[in-house]
Structures are given as C-alpha cells and as structure tokens.
Residue frames as qw, qx, qy, qz and C-alpha x, y, z in Angstrom:
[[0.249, -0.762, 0.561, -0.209, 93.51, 129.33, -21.59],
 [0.907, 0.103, 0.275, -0.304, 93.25, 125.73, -21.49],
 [0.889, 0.341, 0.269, 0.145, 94.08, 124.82, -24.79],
 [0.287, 0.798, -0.447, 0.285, 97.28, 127.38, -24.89],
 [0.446, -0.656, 0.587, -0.166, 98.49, 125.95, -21.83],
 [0.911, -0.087, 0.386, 0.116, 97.99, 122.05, -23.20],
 [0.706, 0.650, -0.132, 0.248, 99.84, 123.57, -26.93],
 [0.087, -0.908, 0.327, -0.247, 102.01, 125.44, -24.89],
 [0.608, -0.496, 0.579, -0.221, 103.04, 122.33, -22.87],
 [0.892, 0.191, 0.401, 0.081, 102.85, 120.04, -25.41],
 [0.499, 0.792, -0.173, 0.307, 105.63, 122.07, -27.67],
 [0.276, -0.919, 0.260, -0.111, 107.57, 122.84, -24.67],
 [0.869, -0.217, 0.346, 0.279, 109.95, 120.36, -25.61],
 [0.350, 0.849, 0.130, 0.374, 111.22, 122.70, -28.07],
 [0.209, -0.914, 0.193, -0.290, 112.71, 124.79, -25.24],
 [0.860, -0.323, 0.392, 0.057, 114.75, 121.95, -23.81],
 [0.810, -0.151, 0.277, 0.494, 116.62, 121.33, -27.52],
 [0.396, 0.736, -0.116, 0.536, 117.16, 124.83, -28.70],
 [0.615, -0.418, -0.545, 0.388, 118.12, 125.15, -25.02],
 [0.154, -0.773, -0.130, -0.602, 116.28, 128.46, -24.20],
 [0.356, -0.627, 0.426, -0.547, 116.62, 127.34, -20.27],
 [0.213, -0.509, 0.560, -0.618, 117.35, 125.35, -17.76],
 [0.739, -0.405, -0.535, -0.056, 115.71, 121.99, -16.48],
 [0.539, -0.645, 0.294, -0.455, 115.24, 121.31, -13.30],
 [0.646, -0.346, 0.680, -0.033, 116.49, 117.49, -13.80],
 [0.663, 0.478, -0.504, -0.277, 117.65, 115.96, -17.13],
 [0.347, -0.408, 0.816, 0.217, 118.52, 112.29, -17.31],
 [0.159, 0.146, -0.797, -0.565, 118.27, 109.44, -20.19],
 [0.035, -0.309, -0.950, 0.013, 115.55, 107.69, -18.43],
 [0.183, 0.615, 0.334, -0.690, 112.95, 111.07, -17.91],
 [0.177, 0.472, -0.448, -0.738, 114.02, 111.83, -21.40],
 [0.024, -0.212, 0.938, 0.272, 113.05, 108.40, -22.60],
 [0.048, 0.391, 0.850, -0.351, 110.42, 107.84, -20.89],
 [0.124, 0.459, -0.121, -0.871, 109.38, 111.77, -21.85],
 [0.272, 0.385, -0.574, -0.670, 109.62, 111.11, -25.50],
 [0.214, -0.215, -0.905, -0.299, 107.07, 107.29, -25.29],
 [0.231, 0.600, 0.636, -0.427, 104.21, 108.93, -23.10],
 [0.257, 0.595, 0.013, -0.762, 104.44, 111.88, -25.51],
 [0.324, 0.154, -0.747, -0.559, 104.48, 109.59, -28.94],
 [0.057, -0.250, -0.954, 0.158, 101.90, 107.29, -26.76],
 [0.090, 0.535, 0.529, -0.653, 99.54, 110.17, -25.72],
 [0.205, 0.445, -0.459, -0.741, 99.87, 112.15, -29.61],
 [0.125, -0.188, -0.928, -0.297, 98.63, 108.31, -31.26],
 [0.108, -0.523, -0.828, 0.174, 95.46, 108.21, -28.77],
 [0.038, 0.511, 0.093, -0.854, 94.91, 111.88, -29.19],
 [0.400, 0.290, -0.320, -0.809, 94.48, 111.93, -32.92],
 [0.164, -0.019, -0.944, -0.286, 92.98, 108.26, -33.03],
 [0.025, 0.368, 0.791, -0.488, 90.57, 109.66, -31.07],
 [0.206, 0.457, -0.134, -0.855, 89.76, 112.48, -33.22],
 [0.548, 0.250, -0.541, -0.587, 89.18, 110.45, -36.17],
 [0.109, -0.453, -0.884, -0.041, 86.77, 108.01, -34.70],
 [0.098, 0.478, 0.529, -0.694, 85.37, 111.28, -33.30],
 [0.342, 0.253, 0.687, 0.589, 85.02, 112.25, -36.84],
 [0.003, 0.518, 0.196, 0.833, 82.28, 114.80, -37.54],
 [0.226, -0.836, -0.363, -0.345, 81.33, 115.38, -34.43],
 [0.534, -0.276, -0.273, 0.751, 84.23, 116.77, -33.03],
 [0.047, -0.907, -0.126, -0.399, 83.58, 120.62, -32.17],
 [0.337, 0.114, -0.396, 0.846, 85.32, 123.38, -30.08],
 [0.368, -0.047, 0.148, -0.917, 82.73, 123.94, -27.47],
 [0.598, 0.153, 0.679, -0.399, 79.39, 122.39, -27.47],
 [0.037, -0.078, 0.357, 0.930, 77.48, 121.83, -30.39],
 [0.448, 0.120, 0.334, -0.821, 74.93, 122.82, -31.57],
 [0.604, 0.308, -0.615, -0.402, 74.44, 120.47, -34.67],
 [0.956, -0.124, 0.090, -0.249, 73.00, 116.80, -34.20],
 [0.061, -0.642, 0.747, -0.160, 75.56, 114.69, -32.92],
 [0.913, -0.251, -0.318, -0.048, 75.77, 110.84, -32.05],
 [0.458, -0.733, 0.484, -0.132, 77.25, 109.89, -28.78],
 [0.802, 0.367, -0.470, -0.023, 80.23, 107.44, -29.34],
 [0.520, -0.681, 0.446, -0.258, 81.07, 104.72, -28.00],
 [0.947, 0.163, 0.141, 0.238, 83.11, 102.44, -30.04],
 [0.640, 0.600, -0.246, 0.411, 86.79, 102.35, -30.71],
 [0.357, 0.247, -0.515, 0.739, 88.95, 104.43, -28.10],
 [0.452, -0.318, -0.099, -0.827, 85.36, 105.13, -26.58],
 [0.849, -0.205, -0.428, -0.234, 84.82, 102.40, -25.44],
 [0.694, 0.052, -0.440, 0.568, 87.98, 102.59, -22.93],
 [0.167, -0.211, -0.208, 0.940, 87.05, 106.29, -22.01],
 [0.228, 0.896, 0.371, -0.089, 84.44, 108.84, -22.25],
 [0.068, -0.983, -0.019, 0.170, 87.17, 111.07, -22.77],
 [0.818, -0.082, 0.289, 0.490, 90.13, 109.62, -24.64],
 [0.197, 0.914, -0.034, 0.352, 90.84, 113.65, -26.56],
 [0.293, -0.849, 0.181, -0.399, 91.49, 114.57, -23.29],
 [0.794, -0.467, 0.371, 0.120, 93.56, 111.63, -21.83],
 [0.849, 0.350, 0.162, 0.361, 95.49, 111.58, -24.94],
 [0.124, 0.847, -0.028, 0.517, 96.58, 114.95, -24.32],
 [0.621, -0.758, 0.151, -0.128, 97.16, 114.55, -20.75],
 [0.904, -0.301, 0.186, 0.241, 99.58, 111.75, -21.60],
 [0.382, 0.799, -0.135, 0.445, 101.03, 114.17, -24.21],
 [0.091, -0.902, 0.153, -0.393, 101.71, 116.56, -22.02],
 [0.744, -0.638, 0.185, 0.078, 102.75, 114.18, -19.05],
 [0.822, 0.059, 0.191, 0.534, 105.46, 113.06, -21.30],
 [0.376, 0.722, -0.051, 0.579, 106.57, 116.50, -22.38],
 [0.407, -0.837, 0.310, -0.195, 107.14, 117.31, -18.61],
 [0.943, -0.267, 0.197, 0.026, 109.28, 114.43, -18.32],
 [0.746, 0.401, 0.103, 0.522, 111.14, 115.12, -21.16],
 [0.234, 0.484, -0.195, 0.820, 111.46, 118.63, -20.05],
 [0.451, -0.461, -0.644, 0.412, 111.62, 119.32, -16.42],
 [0.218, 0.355, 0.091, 0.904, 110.81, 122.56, -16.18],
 [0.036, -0.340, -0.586, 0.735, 108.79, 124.93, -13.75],
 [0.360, 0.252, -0.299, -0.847, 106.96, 126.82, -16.60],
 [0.440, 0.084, -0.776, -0.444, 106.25, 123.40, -18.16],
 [0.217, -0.454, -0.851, 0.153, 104.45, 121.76, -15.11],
 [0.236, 0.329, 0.190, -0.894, 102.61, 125.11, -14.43],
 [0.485, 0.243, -0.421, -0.727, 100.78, 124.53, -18.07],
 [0.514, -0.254, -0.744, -0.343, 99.82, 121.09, -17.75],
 [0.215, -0.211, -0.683, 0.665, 98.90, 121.89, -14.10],
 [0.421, 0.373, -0.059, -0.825, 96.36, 124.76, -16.05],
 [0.455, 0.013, -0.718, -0.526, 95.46, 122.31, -18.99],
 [0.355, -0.186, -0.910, 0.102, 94.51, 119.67, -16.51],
 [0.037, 0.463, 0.699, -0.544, 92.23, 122.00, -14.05],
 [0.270, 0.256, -0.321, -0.871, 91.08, 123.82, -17.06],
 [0.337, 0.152, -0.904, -0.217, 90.33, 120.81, -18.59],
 [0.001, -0.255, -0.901, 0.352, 88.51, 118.82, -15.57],
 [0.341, 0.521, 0.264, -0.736, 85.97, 122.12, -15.17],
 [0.310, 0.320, -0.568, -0.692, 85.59, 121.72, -19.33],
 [0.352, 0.005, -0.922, -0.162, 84.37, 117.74, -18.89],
 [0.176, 0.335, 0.850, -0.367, 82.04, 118.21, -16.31],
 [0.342, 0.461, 0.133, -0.808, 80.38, 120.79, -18.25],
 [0.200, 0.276, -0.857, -0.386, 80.50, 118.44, -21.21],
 [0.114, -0.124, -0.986, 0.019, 79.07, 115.68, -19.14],
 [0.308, 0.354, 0.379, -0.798, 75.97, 118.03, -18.21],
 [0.495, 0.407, -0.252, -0.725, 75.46, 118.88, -21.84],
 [0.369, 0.193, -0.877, -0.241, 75.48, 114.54, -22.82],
 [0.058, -0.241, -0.882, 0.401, 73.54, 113.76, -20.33],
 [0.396, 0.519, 0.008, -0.758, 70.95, 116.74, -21.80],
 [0.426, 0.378, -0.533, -0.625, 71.54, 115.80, -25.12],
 [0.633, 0.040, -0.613, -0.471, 71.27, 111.64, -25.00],
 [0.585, -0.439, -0.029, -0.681, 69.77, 110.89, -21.75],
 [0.950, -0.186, 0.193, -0.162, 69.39, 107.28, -20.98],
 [0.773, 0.405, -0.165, 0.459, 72.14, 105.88, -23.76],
 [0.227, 0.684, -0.517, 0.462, 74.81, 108.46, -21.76],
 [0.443, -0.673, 0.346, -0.481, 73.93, 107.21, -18.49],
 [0.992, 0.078, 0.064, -0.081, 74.33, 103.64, -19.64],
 [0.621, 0.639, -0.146, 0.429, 77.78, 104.60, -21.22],
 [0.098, -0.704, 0.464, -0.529, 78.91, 106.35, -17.88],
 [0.911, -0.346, 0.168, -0.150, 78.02, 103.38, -15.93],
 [0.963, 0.163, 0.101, 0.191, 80.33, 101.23, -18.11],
 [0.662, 0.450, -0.192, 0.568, 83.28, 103.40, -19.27],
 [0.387, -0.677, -0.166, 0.603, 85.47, 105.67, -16.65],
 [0.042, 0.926, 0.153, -0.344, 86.09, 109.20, -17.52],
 [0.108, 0.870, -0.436, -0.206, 89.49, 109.16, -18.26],
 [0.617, 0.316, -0.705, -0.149, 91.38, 106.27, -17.99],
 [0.410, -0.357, 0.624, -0.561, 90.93, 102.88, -15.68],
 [0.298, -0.107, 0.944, -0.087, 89.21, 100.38, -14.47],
 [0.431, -0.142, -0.495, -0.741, 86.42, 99.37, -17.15],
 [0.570, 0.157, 0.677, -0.438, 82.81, 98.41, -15.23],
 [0.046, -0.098, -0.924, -0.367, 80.67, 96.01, -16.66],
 [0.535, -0.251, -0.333, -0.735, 77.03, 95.91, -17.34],
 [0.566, -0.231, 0.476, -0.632, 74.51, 94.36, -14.99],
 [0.910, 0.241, -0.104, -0.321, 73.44, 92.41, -18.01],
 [0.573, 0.403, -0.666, 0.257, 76.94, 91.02, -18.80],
 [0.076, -0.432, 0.747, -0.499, 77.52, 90.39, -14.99],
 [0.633, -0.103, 0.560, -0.523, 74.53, 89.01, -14.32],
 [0.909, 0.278, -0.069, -0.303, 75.08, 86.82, -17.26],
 [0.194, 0.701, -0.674, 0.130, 78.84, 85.90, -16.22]]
C-alpha cells in the first residue's frame, strides 16, 4: 500500500496536465516550487539507491549486507525514504489535489511504521556500528550530531 500510494503520488502530476480534475489551488509559484522539490527529491532518491548498491532489497534481507554510511548516508539513515518524501512533497505542490495529499499522507504513515521496523532489524543485524551511526546521523533529514570523540576533541 505504501509504495502504490508514494508511485501513485509521485505520478500524480500527470493528472494535473492531461487535466483529468480539478486542483484545489494552482499558481506559478506552487507549480514552481512543485516541479524543484520533485526534481530535488527524484536526484536524492536514486543517488541514494546507487550508493545503496547491492544491498538495496524490498523488505528485509536476508543476504549479508553492510550497513552504509557514506555518501547520502552520512546525512540520513534514510535518504530512499526522504528522497521520496521530497518527491512526493513536490508533486502535491505541483498538484493540489485531495486524492494527491491523501497518498503521500499513506506513503508517509506507511512509511514511518516500515523504518522503525527497519531500525529493529539494523540494530539486530549490526549492533554496536548501528547504534554508533544512529547517534550521529538523524533519521530523515536535520540536524547532524557529532561524536563524543569529535566533540570532545573540538
């Protein structure tokens, strides 16, 4: 459900220019604005993939994995999932639309329940190294913490 609601939302600009319906509010600056979260959120989405490289999966896996934390990792634990978000935020923008916030309104509590279960299974899988990695990066996006070491060597 989820991941129809984030495609679903993340196409739903589509519906806006074959104009299937309605917005709820159209101007140049929603549209604009729309169209750089959603080319902003689409970059960090797939740049995230391909540092995730093989070990991206649908689902857990089960296959040996390494836990990353260079590149867009290093900003997020979760930079898939905030790329997408900003996807999506920009496709509401671009298209105002009741349907369309409904889906990312699903993606996003779909979603949330998906990452903690995530963070269970990393925190199984690489124990210490995740807990070090959660200290330091935020979930989604924010303020980055620093190590003890680095602070206490600031």
């Amino acid at each position: 459900i989820g991941k129809a609601a984030f495609f679903g939302c993340a196409l739903f600009f589509l519906v806006k220019i074959f104009a299937v319906a309605p917005m709820l509010f159209d101007s140049p600056f929603t549209e604009a604005l729309g169209v750089i979260l959603f080319l902003a959120g689409l970059f960090i989405l797939m740049l995230s993939l391909l540092q995730l490289g093989r070990s991206a999966a649908v689902g857990l896996p089960e296959r040996d994995t390494e836990l990353k934390t260079y590149g867009m990792y290093r900003l997020s634990r979760n930079p898939v999932y905030s790329g997408a978000f900003i996807m999506c935020a920009g496709s509401c923008l671009y298209s105002i639309h009741v349907i369309n916030l409904l889906l990312f309104a699903i993606a996003v509590g779909v979603h949330l329940e998906i990452v903690r279960k995530e963070e269970v299974f990393l925190a199984n899988r690489f124990g210490k190294s995740w807990q070090e990695y959660r200290q330091q990066v935020p979930r989604f996006v924010g303020r980055i913490r620093r190590s003890e070491t680095r602070r206490n060597n600031a």
